[in-house]
C-alpha positions as CSV (number, residue, x, y, z in Angstrom):
1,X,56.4,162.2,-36.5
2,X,53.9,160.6,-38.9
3,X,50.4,160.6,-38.0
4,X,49.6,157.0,-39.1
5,X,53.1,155.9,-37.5
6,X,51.7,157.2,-34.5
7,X,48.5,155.7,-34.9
8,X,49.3,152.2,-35.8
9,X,51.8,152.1,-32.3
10,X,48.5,153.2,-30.3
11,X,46.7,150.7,-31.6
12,X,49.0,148.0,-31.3
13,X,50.2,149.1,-27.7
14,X,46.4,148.7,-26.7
15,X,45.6,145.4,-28.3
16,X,48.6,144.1,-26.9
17,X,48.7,145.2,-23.7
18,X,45.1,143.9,-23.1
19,X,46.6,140.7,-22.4
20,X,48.5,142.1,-19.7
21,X,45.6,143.6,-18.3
22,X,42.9,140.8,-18.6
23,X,45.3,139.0,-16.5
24,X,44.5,141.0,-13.3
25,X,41.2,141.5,-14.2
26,X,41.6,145.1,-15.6
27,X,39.0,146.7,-18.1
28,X,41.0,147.8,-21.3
29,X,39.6,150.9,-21.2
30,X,42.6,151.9,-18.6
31,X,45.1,151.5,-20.8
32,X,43.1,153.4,-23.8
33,X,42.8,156.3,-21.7
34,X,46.2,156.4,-20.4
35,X,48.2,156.3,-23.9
36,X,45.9,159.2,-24.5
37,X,46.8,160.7,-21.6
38,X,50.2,160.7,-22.4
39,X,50.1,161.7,-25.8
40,X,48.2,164.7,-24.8
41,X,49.6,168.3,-23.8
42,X,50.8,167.5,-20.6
43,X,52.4,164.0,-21.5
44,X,55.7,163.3,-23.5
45,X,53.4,163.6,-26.6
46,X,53.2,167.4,-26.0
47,X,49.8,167.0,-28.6
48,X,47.5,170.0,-27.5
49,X,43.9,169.0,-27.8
50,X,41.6,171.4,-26.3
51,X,38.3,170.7,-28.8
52,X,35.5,169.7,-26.8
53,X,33.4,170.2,-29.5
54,X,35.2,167.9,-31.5
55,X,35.9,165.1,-28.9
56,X,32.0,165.1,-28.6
57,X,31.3,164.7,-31.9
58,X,34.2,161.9,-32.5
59,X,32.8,160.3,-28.9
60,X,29.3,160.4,-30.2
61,X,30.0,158.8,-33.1
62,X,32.1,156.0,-31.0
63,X,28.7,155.2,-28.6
64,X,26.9,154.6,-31.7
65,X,28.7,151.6,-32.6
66,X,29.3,150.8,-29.1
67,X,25.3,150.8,-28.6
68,X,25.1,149.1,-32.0
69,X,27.3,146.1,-31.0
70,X,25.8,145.4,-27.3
71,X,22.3,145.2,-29.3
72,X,23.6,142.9,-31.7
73,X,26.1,141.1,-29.5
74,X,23.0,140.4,-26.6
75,X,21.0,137.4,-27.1
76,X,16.8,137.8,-26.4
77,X,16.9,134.5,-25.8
78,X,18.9,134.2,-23.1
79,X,17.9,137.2,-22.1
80,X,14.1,137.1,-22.0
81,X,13.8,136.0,-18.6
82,X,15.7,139.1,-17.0
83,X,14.5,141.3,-19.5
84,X,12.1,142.9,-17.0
85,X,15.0,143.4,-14.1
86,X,16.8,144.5,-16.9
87,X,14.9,147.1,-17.9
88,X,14.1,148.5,-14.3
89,X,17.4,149.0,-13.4
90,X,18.3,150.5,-16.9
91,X,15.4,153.7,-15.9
92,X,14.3,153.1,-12.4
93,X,17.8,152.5,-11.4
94,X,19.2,155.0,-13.2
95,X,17.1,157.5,-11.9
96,X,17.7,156.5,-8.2
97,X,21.1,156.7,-9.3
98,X,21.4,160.0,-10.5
99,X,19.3,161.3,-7.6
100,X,21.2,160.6,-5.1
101,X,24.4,161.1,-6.5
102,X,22.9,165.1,-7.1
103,X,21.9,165.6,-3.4
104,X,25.2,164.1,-2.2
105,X,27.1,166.6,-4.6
106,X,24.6,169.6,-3.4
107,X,24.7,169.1,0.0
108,X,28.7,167.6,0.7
109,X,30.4,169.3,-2.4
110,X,28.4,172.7,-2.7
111,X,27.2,172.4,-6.1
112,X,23.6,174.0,-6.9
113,X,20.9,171.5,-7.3
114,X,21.0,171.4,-10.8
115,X,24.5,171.2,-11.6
116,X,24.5,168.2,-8.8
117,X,21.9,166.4,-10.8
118,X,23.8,167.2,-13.6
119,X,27.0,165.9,-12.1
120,X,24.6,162.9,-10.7
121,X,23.0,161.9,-14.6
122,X,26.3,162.2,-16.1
123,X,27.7,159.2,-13.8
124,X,24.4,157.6,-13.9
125,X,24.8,154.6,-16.3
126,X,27.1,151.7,-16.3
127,X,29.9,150.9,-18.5
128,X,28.9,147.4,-20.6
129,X,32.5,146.6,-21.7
130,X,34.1,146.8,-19.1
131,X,31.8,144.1,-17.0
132,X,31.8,141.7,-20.1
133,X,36.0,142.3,-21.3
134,X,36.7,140.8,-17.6
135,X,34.0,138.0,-18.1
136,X,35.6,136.7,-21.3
137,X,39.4,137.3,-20.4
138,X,38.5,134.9,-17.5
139,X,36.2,132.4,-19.8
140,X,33.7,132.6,-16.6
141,X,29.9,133.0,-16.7
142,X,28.0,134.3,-13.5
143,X,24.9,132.3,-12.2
144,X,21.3,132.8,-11.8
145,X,21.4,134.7,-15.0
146,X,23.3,137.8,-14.1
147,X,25.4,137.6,-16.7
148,X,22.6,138.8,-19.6
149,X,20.8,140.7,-16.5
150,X,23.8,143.2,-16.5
151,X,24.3,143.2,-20.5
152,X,21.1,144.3,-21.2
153,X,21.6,146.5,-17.7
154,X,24.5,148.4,-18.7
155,X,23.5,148.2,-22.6
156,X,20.7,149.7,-22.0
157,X,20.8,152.4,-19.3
158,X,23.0,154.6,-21.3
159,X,20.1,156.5,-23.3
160,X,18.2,157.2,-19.9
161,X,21.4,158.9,-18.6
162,X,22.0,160.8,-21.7
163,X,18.7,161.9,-21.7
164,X,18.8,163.0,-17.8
165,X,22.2,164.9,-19.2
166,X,20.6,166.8,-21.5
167,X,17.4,167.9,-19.5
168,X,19.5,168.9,-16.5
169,X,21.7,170.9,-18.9
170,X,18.9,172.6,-20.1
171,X,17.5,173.7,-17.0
172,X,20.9,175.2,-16.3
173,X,21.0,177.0,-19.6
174,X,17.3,178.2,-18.8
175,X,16.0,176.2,-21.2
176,X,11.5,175.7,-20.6
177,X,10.8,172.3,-21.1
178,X,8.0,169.8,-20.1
179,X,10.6,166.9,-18.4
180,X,8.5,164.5,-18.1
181,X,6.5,165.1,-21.7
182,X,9.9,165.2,-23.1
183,X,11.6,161.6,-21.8
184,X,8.2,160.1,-22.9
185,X,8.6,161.7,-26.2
186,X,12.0,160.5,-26.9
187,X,11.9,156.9,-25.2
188,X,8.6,156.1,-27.9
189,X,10.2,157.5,-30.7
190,X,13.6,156.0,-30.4
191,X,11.8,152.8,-29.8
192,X,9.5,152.7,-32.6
193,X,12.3,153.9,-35.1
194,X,14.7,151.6,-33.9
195,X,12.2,148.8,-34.2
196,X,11.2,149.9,-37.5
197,X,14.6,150.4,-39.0
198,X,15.6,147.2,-37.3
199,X,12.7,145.1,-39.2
200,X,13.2,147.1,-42.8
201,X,17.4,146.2,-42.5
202,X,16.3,142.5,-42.2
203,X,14.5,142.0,-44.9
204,X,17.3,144.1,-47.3
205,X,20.0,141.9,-46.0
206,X,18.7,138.6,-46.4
207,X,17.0,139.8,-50.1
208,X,19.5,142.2,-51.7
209,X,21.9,139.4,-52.7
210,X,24.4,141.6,-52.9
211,X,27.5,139.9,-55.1
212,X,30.2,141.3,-52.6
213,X,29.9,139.8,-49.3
214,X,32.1,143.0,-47.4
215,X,29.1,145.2,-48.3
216,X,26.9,143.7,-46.1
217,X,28.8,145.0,-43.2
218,X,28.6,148.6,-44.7
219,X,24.7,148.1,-45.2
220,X,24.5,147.5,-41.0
221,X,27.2,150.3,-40.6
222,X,24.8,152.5,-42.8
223,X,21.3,151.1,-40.8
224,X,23.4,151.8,-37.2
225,X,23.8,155.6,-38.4
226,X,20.3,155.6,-40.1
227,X,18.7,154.7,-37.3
228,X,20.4,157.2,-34.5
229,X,19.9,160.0,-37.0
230,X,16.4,159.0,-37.7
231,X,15.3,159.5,-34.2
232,X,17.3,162.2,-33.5
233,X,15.6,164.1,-36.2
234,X,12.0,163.1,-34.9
235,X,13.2,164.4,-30.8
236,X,13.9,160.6,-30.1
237,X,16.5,159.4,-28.3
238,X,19.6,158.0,-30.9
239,X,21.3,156.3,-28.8
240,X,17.6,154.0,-27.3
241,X,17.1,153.3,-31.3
242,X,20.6,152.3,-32.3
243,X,20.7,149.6,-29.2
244,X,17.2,148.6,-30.3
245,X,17.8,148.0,-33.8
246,X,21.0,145.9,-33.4
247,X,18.9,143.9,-31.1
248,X,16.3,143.0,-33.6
249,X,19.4,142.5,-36.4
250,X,21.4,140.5,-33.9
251,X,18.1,138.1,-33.0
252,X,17.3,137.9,-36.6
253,X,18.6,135.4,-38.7
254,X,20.6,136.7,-41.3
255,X,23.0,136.0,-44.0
256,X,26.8,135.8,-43.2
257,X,25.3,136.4,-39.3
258,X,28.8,135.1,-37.7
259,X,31.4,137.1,-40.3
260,X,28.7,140.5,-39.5
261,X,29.2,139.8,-35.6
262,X,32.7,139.6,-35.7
263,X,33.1,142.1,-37.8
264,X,31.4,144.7,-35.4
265,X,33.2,143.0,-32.7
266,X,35.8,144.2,-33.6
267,X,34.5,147.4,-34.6
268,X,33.3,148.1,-31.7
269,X,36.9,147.6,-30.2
270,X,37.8,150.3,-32.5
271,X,35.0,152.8,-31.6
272,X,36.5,152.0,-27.8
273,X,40.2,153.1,-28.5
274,X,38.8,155.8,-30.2
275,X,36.7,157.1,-27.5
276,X,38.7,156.6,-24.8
277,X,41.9,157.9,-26.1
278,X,40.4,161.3,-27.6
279,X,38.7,161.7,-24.2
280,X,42.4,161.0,-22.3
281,X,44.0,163.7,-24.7
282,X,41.2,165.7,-24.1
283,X,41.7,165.4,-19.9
284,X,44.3,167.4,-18.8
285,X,46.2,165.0,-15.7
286,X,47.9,168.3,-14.2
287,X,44.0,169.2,-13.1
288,X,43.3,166.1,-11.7
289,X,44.5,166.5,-8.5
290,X,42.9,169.4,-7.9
291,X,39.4,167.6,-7.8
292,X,40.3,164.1,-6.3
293,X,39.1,164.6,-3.4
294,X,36.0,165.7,-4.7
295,X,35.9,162.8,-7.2
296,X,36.9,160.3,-4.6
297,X,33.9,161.3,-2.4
298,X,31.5,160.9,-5.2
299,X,33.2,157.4,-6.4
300,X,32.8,156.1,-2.6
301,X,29.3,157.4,-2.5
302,X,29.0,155.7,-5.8
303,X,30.1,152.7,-5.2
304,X,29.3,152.2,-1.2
305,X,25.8,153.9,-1.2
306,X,24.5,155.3,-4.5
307,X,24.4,152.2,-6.8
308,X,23.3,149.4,-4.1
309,X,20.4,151.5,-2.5
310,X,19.0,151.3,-6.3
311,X,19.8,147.9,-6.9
312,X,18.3,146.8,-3.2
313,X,15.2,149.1,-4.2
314,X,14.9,147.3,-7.7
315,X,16.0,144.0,-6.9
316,X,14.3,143.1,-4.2
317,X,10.7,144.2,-6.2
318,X,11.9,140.9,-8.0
319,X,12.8,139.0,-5.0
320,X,16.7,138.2,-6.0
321,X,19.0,136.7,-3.3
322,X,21.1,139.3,-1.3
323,X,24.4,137.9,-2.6
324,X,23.1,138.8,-5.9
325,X,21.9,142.5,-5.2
326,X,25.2,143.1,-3.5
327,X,27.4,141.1,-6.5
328,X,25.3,143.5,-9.3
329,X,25.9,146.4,-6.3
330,X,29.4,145.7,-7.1
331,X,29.1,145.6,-10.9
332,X,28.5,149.3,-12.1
333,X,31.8,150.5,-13.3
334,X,31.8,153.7,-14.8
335,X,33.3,154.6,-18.1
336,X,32.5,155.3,-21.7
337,X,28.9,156.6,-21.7
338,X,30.0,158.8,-18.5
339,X,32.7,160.7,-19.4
340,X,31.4,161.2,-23.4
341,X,28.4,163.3,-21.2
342,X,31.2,164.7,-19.4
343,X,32.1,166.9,-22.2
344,X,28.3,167.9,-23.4
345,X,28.5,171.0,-20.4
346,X,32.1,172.0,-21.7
347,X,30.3,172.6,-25.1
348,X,27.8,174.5,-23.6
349,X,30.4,176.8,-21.9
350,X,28.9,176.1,-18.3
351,X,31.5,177.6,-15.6
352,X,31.6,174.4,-13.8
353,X,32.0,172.5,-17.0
354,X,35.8,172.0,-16.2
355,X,35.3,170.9,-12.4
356,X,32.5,168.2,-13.6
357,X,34.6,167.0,-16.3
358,X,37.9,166.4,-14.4
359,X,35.4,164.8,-11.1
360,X,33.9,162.5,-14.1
361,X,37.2,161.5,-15.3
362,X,38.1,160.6,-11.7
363,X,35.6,159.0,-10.7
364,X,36.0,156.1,-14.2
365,X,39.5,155.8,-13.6
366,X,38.9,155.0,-9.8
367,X,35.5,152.8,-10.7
368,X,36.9,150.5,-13.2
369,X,40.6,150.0,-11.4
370,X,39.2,149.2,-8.5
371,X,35.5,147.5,-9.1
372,X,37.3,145.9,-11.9
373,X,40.3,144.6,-10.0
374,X,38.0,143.1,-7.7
375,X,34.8,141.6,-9.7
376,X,36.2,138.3,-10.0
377,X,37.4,137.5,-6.4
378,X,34.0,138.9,-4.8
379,X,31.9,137.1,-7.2
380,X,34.0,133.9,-6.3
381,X,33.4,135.1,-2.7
382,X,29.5,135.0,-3.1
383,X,29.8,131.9,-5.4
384,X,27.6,133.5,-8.1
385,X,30.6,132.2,-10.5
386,X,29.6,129.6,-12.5
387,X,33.0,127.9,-13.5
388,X,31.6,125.5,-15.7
389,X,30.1,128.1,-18.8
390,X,31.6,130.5,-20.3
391,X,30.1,134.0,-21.0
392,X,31.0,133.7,-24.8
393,X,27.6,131.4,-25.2
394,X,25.5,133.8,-23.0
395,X,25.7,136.1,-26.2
396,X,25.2,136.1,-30.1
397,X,29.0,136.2,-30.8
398,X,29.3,133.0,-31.7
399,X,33.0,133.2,-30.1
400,X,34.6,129.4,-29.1
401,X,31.5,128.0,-30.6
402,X,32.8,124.4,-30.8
403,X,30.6,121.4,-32.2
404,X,31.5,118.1,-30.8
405,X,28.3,116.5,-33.2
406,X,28.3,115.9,-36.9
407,X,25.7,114.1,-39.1
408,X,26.1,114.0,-43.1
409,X,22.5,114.0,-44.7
410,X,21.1,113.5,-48.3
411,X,18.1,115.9,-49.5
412,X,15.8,113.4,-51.2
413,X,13.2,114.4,-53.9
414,X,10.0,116.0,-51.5
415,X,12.3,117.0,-48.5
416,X,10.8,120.0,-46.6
417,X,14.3,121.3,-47.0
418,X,14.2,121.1,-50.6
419,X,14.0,124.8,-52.7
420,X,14.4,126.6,-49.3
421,X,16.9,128.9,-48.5
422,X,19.1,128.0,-45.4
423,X,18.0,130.7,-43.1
424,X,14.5,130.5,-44.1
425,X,14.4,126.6,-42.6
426,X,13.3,126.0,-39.0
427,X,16.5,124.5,-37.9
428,X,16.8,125.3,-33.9
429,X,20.3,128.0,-33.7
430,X,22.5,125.4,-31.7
431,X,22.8,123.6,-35.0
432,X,24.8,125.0,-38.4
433,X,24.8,124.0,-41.4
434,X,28.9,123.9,-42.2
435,X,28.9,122.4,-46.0
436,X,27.1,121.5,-48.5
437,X,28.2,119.3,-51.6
438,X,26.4,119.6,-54.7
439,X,27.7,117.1,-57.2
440,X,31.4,117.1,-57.3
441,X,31.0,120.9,-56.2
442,X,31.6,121.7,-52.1
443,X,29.6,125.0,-51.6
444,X,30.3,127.2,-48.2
445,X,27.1,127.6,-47.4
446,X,25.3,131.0,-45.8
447,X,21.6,132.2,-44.7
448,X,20.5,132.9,-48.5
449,X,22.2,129.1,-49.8
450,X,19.2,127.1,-51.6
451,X,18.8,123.2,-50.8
452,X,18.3,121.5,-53.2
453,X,17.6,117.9,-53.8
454,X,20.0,115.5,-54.1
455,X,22.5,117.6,-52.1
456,X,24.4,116.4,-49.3
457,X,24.8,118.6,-46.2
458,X,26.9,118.3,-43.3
459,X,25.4,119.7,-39.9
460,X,27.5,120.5,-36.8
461,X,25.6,120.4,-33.2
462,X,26.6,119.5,-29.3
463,X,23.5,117.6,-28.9
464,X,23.7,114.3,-31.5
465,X,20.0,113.1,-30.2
466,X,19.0,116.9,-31.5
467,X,20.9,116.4,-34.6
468,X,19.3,112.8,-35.3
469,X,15.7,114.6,-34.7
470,X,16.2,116.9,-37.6
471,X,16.1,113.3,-40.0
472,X,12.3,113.0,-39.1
473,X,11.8,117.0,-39.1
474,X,12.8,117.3,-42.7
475,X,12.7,114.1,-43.9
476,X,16.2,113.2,-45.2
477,X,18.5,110.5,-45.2
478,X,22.3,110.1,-43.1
């Protein structure tokens, strides 16, 4: 059969079936992972894939984006105030994680040390689509700020695992290195290129004025791969800089900002089907039995002990509510990031390469069906839902972004809007600019649009005493 026939049913089977899914509170991922699973060898689809080399290279490039979008997609405002919880549970956390989950595997499943931690860093970090495809198929928001808490949580915590992957790996291979010299190394560096490269792509976006507006999306899609590389080839972490610069793009304000977010929306989307189903033709679903009592110990331990010891260690340094700690306890779903690491020891031809990957592979499938199933009701249960808001403004997406406000204003001679560019004016980001009529000529405005005088612009807000205010701040006329 056709290769693009083939693909084209995957990908509408798993858009489609989504809907299905979001219904009972389902990550997507399931279904990705599944459809892989039965195109592989031991499915109808009879497709042998046996390339772990070439799943972690396809799955590597897939994280990038995925990193790339939940920097871009997360907003610093909303998130400033958790940043620092954040942040603590995305190392600290991670590390507690990881611990425990290797001396549980040493001691009850009879690994060495080392391949327990190994076992323990490769399930370490939290899967960020999954928490926030549940959020928005329910419209809901969670209270108290856990909503951008676990964003930036779960977007963030990935390099620290990957990084605990490969130093555990090396130890097994017999590898000398300074551990602690070497996560310093690579958590600077992937900082300060990220931030860098983050910066520099700002400034060529909004000054390039490029003629074509689609090749703005390929100059991000260039800076995403730019900056992973870029650390990469310094000994930084890729996947710490590629989160960090789609933060600074995604706080920044930027020509054709909303089209750019969409776009890696959906991009990212992509990245996911593609991930998930190379990783389910890569899984063989004959072996899985074979381990499931293994990988149902560890997800228990995971999910019962591992994960809320390090969140009631972390959170309480900040003093947050029980019914918090044990909702966030709740919220650490594995998937993506975990089983992508799952394949780096089957590269490396480690004996129990096979054993961790298929316990990995257990262990997400059992995570998000069941942590996923239930996040809703137990978040209900500890009333941290907040019914009210939806999660689609706790981000940059701009996704149901609905103004109830509008105010039609002339740009007189002397306005402070006047000969300004439209992202270079101080107007607060709960207000847009939607048209602007020049003459007899209406002009769809973007961030690089001059005002001039004698233009009339139409503004779109929720808040009509905020959009009144903007009169006196740039002195025009409605």
């Amino acid at each position: 059969m056709d290769v693009l026939f083939i693909a084209g049913i995957i990908l509408l089977i798993c858009a489609v079936s989504s809907k299905v899914l979001y219904r009972y509170g389902i990550p997507t991922l399931v279904i990705f992972l599944t459809m892989g699973m039965l195109m592989g060898s031991d499915g109808p689809g009879g497709i042998y894939f046996n390339d772990p080399q070439l799943a972690e290279n396809l799955c590597n490039v897939g994280l990038i984006f995925i990193m790339f979008s939940g920097g871009f997609g997360t907003s610093w405002k909303t998130a400033k105030p958790v940043a620092l919880a954040a942040g603590v549970l995305a190392t600290l956390g991670v590390v507690l994680t990881a611990f425990l989950i290797g001396i549980f595997a040493h001691f009850v499943l009879g690994f060495t040390f080392l391949e327990g931690m190994l076992l323990g860093s490769i399930v370490s970090s939290t899967d960020a689509a999954s928490v926030f495809s549940i959020l928005r198929s329910k419209q809901l928001n969670l209270k108290n700020g856990l909503a951008p808490m676990l964003e930036m949580e779960s977007g963030s915590n990935d390099p620290i695992a990957y990084m605990l992957t490969t130093v555990f790996l090396g130890l097994i291979l017999g590898e000398s290195q300074n551990i602690f010299l070497l996560l310093l190394t690579q958590i600077a560096i992937g900082v300060l290129v990220g931030a860098i490269i983050g910066k520099l792509s700002v400034w060529l976006i909004n000054n390039i004025n490029l003629d074509i507006d689609g090749l703005y999306s390929i100059i991000v899609i260039g800076t995403a791969l730019l900056s992973y590389a870029g650390a990469g080839l310094l000994s930084g972490n890729g996947f710490l800089a590629v989160y960090i610069t789609g933060l600074i793009l995604g706080n920044s304000r930027l020509v054709h900002k909303i089209s750019l977010v969409r776009y890696f929306d959906g991009l990212s989307w992509l990245m996911q089907i593609l991930l998930f189903f190379t990783l389910g033709l890569l899984a063989f679903p004959s072996r899985l039995p074979s381990v499931a009592t293994q990988g149902m110990a560890v997800a228990i331990f995971i999910i019962f002990v591992a994960r809320p010891v390090a969140i009631f260690i972390v959170l309480t340094l900040f003093k947050k509510p029980i019914k918090e700690q044990l909702l966030v306890s709740w919220v650490g779903f594995r998937g993506a990031a975990a089983i992508v690491f799952a394949t780096y020891p089957l590269t490396a031809g480690l004996p129990v390469a096979d054993e961790i990957f298929n316990i990995v592979f257990f262990i997400a499938l059992v995570s998000v069906v069941v942590q996923g199933t239930l996040f809703i009701p137990i978040a209900k249960k500890l009333d941290l839902v907040a019914e009210e808001e939806t999660v689609l403004k706790t981000f940059t997406d701009y996704s149901g972004e609905l103004h109830a406000e509008l105010l039609e204003v002339t740009i007189p001679e002397g306005s402070k809007m006047a000969g300004k560019a439209i992202m270079d004016l101080d107007i607060p980001t709960e207000i847009l600019i939607v048209m602007v009529k020049r003459g007899r000529k209406l002009i769809t405005p973007n961030g690089a649009t001059i005002v001039e005088a004698g233009d009339i612009i139409m503004m779109a807000g929720d808040n009509k005493v905020q959009l009144m205010e903007m009169q006196d701040v740039f002195g025009v006329t409605s």
